[in-house]
C-alpha positions as a printed NumPy array, in Angstrom:
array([[ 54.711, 124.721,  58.444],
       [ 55.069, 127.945,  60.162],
       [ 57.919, 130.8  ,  59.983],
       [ 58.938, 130.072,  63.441],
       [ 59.085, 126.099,  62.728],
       [ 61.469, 126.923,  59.936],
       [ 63.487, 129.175,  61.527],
       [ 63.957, 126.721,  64.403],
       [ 64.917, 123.69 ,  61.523],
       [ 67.349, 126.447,  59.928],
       [ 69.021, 127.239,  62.553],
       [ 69.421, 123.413,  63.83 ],
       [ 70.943, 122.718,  60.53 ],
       [ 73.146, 125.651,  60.109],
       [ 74.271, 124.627,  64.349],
       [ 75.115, 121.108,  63.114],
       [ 76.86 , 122.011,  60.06 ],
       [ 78.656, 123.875,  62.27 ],
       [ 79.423, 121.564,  65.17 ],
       [ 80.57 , 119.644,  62.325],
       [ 83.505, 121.469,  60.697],
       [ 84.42 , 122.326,  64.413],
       [ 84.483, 118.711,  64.988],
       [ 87.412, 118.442,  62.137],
       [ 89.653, 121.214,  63.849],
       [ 89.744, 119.133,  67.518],
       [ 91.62 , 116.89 ,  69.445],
       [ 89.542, 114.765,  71.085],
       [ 91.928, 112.729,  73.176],
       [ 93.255, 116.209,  74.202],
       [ 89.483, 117.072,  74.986],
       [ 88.714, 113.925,  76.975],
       [ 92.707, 114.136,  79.163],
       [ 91.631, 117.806,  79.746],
       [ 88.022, 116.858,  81.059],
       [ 90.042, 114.108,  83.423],
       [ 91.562, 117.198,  85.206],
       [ 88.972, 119.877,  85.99 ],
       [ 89.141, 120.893,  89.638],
       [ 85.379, 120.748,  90.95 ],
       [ 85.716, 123.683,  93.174],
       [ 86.843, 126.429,  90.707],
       [ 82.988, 124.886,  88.67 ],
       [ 81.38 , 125.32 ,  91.751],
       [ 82.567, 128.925,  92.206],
       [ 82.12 , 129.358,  88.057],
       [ 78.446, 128.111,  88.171],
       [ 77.674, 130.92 ,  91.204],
       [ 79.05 , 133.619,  89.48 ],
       [ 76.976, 132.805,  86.372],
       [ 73.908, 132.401,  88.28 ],
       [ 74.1  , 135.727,  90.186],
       [ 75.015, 137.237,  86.459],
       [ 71.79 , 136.34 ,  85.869],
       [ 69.888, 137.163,  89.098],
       [ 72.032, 140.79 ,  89.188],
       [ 70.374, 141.554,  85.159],
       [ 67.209, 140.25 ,  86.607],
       [ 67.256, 142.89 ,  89.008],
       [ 67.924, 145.564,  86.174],
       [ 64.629, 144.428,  84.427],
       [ 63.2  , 144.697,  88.087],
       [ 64.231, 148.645,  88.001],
       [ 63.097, 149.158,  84.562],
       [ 59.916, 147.753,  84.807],
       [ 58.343, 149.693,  87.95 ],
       [ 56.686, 151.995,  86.051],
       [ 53.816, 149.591,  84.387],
       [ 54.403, 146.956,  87.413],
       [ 55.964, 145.859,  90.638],
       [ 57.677, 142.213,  90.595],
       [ 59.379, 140.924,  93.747],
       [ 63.271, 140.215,  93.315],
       [ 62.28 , 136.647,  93.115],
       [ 59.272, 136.974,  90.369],
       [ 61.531, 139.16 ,  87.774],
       [ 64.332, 136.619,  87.991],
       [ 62.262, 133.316,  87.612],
       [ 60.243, 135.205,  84.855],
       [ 63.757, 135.807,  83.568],
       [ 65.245, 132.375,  84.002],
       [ 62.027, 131.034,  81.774],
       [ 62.76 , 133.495,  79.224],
       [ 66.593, 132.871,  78.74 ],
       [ 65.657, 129.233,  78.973],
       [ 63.596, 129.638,  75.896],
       [ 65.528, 132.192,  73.863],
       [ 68.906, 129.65 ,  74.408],
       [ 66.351, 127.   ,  72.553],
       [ 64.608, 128.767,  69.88 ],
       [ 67.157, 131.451,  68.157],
       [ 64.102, 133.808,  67.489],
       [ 64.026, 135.916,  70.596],
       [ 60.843, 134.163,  71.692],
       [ 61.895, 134.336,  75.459],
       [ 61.318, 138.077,  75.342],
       [ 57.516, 137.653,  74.446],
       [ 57.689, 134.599,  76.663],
       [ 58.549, 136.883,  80.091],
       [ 55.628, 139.031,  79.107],
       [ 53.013, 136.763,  78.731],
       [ 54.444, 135.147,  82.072],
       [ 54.17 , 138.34 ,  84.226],
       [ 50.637, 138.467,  82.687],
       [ 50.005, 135.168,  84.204],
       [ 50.95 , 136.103,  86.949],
       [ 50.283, 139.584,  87.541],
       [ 47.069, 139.939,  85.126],
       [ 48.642, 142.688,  83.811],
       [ 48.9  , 143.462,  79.958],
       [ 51.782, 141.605,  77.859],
       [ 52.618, 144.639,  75.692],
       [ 52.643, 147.099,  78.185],
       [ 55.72 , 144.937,  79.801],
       [ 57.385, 144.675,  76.416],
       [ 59.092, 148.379,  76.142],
       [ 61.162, 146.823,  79.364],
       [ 61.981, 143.911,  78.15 ],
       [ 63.43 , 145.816,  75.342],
       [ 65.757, 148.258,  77.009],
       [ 66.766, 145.521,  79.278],
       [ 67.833, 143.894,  76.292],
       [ 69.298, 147.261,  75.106],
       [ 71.249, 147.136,  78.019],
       [ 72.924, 144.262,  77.582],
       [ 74.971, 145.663,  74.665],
       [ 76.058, 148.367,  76.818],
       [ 78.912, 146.004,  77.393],
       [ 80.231, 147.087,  73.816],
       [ 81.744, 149.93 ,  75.293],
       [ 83.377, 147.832,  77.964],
       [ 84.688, 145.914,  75.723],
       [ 86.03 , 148.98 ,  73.458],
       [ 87.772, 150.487,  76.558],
       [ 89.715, 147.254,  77.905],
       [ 91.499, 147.153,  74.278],
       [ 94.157, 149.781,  75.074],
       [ 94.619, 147.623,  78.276],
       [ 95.27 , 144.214,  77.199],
       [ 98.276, 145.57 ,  74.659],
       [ 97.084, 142.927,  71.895],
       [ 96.107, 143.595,  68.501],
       [ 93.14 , 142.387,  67.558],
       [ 92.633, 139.617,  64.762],
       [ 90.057, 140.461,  61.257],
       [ 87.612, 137.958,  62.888],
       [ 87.258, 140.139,  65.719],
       [ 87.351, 143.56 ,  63.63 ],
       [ 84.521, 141.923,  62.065],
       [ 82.548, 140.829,  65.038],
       [ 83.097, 144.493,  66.874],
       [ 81.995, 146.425,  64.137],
       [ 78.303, 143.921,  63.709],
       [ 78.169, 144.412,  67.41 ],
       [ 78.518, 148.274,  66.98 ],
       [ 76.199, 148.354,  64.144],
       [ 73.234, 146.858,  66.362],
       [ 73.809, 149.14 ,  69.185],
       [ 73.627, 152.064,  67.203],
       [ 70.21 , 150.884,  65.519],
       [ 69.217, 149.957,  69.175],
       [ 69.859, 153.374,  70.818],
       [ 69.139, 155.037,  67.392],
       [ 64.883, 153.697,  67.881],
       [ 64.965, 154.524,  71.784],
       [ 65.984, 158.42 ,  71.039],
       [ 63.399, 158.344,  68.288],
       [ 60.573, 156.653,  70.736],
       [ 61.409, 159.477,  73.118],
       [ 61.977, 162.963,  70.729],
       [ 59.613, 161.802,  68.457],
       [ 57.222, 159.82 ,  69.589],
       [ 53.986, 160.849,  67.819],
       [ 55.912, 160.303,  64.65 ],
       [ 57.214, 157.068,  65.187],
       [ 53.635, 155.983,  66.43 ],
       [ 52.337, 157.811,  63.12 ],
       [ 54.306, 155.878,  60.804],
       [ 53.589, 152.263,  63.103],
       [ 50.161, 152.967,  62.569],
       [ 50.647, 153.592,  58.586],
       [ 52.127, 150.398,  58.386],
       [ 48.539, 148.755,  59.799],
       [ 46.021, 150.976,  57.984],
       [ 45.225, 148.554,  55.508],
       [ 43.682, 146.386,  58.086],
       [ 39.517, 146.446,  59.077],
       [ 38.972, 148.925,  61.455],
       [ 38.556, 147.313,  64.254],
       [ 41.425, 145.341,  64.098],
       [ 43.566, 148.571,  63.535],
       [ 41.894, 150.415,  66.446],
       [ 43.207, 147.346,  68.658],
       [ 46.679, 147.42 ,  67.123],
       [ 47.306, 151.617,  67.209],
       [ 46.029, 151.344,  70.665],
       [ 49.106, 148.754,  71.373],
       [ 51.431, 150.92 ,  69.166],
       [ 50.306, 153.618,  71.646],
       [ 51.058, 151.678,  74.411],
       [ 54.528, 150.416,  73.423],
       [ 55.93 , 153.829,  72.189],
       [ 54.419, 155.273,  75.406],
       [ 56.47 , 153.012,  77.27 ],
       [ 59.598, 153.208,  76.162],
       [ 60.146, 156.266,  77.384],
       [ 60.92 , 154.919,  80.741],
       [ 63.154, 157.604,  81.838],
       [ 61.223, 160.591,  80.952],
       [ 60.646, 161.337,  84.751],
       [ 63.16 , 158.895,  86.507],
       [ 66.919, 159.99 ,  85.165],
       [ 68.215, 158.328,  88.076],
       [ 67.586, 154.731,  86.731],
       [ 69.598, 155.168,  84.079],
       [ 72.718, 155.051,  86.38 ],
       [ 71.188, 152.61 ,  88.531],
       [ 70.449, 150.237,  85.675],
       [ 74.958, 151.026,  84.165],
       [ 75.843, 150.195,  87.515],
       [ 74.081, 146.367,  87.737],
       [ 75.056, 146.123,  84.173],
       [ 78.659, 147.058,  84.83 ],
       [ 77.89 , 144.064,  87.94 ],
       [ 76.164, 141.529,  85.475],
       [ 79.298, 141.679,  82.728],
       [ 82.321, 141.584,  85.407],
       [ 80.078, 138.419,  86.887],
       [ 80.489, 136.639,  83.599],
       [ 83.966, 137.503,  83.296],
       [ 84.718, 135.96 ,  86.625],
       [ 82.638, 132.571,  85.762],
       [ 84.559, 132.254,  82.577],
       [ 87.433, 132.784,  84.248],
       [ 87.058, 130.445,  86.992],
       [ 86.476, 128.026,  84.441],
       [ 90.143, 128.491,  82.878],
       [ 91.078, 128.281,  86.47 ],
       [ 89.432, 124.78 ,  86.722],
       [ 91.181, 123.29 ,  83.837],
       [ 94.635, 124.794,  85.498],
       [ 95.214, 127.598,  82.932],
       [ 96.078, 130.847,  84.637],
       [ 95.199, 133.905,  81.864],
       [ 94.808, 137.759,  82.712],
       [ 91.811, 138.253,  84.176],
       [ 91.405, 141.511,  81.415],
       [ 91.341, 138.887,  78.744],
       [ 89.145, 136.548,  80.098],
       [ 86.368, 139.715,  80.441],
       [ 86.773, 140.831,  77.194],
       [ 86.434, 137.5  ,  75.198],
       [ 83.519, 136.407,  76.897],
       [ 81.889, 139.659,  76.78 ],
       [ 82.687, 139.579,  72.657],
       [ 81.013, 136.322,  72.83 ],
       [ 78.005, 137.159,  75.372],
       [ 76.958, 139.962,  72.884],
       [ 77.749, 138.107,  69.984],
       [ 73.907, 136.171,  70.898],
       [ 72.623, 139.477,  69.713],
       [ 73.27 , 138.378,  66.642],
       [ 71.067, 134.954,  65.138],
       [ 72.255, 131.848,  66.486],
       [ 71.093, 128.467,  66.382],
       [ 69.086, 126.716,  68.983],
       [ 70.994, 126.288,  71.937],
       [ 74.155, 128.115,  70.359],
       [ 74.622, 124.505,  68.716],
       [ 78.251, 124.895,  66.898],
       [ 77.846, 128.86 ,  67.34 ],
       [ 79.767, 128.877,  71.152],
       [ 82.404, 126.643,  69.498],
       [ 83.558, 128.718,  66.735],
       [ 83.305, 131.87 ,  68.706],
       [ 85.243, 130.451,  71.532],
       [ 88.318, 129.343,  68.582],
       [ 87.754, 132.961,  66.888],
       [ 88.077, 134.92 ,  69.883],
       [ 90.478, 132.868,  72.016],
       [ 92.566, 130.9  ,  69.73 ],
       [ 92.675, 132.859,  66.477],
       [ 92.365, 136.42 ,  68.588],
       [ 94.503, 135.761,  71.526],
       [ 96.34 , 132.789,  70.866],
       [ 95.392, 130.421,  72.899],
       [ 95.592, 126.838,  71.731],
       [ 92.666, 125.848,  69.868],
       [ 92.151, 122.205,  72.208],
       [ 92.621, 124.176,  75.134],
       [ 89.866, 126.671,  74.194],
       [ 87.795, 124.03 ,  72.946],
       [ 88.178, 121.591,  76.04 ],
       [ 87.014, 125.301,  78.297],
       [ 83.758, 125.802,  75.554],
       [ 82.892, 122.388,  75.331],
       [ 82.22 , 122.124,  79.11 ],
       [ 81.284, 125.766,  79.45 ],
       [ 78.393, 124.647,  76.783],
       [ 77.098, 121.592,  78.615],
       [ 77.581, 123.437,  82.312],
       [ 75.463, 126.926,  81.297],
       [ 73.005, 124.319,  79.419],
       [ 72.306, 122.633,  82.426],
       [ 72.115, 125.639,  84.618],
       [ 69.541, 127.522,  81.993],
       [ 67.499, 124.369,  81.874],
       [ 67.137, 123.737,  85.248],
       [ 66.024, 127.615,  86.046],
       [ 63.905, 128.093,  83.31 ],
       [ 62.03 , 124.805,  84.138],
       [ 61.398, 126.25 ,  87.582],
       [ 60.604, 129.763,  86.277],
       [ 58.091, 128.   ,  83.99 ],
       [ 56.907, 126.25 ,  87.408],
       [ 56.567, 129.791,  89.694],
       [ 54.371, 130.88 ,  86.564],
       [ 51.624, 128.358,  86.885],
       [ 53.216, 126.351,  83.24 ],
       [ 54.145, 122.675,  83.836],
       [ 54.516, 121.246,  80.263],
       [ 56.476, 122.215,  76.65 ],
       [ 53.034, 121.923,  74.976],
       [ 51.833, 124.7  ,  77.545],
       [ 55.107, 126.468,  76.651],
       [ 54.012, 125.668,  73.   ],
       [ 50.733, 127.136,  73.246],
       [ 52.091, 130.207,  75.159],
       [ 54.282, 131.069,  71.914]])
């Protein structure tokens, strides 16, 4: 059985295990009343909001990757869709590899040189720590251990994140020297291939060397992409007739959107649960049924939304089955 297979059968047991102690700690009745009540117009308005989320960091990746390759609007965000689709099934990152090897299909152009994109995209996304760090004085509540906790992992990855991109562009024949180290014990031919991609990767990192200006281009549509979630999580509480600050809202769901930068199980399977009670109910004080009733739905709305995009990504790309999806991995 391979790595990847286990990973996957970990991380499915760890989500149920999960699932299951968060299945002691609920109401259901209260659950099911609750789900009796949504108003369907504050969902539709929710499930708009998290789709142009996603189209608005789409567009980011768009910006970042112009220097190996041009994508239409339209290509970089069904390329995205079918690699969100699969990372929110298989809690190994795969979708990242996945949008490569999809703009190769359809561009014919080579998977690792779109990978240093992918990456700072991805670096991007935990931009919204600081966001997060700067609404705190706002909101006038003090913050639970659970969430100490959760900041300071969240902080930690950043800084390892940001702490290889400044290396990749001050250094960058020493990082590709040591890279290359790592493979010299392979046959030669195999490690000319492989520095030549080490090249290649390092080399494009450096996105900005030339173009500053994307830098504040790509904080602005991130600044976009996190205050879009905020408002879909938000009208959620609105459709189950809770009325929270709007500050509060942003900066739980913004804990838990980077939290996925952390190893999850497929699907978020128990995960979304726990960090919904931690960061709601034990951080906030909401009521833990209340919170629940909002993840539970949230869980089975975004589900259905990924799915549905990343099957037609998968589509635009030319790949019609999971065992073509299989093979792709």
């Amino acid at each position: 059985m391979s790595k990847n297979k286990i990973s996957i059968i970990i991380g499915l047991f760890a989500g149920l295990l999960l699932l299951g102690f968060w299945i002691t700690a609920i109401d259901f009745e209260y659950l099911k009343n609750s789900f009796n009540r949504i108003n369907p117009l504050f969902v539709i308005a929710s499930g708009l909001s998290y789709i142009l989320a996603y189209f608005v960091r789409s567009c980011r990746w768009n910006l970042l990757l112009r220097n190996q390759i041009r994508l239409t609007y339209k290509e970089s965000w069904l390329v995205s869709s079918a690699g969100n689709w699969i990372n929110y099934l298989i809690p190994i990152r795969a979708g990242e590899f996945i949008k490569a090897i999809l703009i190769k299909k359809i561009r014919k152009a080579s998977a690792v040189s779109v990978l240093p994109s992918v990456f700072i995209d991805k670096f991007f996304d935990t931009v919204g720590i600081f966001l997060v760090l700067l609404l705190i004085p706002m909101m006038h509540v003090r913050l639970a251990t659970p969430l100490k906790v959760l900041l300071v992992l969240l902080i930690l990855v950043f800084v390892i994140l940001f702490g290889i991109l400044i290396l990749a562009a001050t250094h960058k024949k020493s990082i590709t020297g040591i890279l290359q180290k790592v493979f010299s014990w392979l046959p030669i031919k195999i490690r000319n291939r492989i520095n030549g991609l080490i090249e290649l990767f390092i080399n494009g990192l450096n996105i900005f060397e030339h173009r500053r200006d994307i830098i504040i281009y790509a904080l602005v549509l991130t600044s976009v992409g996190i205050l879009l979630d905020g408002l879909y999580f938000y009208l959620l509480f609105r459709a189950f007739d809770h009325h929270p600050f709007f500050m509060i809202v942003l900066f739980g769901y913004t804990l838990i959107n980077l939290s996925y930068i952390l190893p999850q199980p497929p699907a978020q399977l128990g995960s979304n649960e726990w960090m919904m009670l931690i960061i709601f109910s034990l951080g906030f004080g909401f009521d833990k049924n209340a919170a629940s009733s909002i993840m539970v739905f949230a869980h089975i709305f975004a589900t259905f939304m990924i799915t549905v995009l990343g099957i037609m990504g998968f589509s635009y790309a030319g790949v019609h089955s999971l065992k073509q999806i299989n093979r792709e991995l």
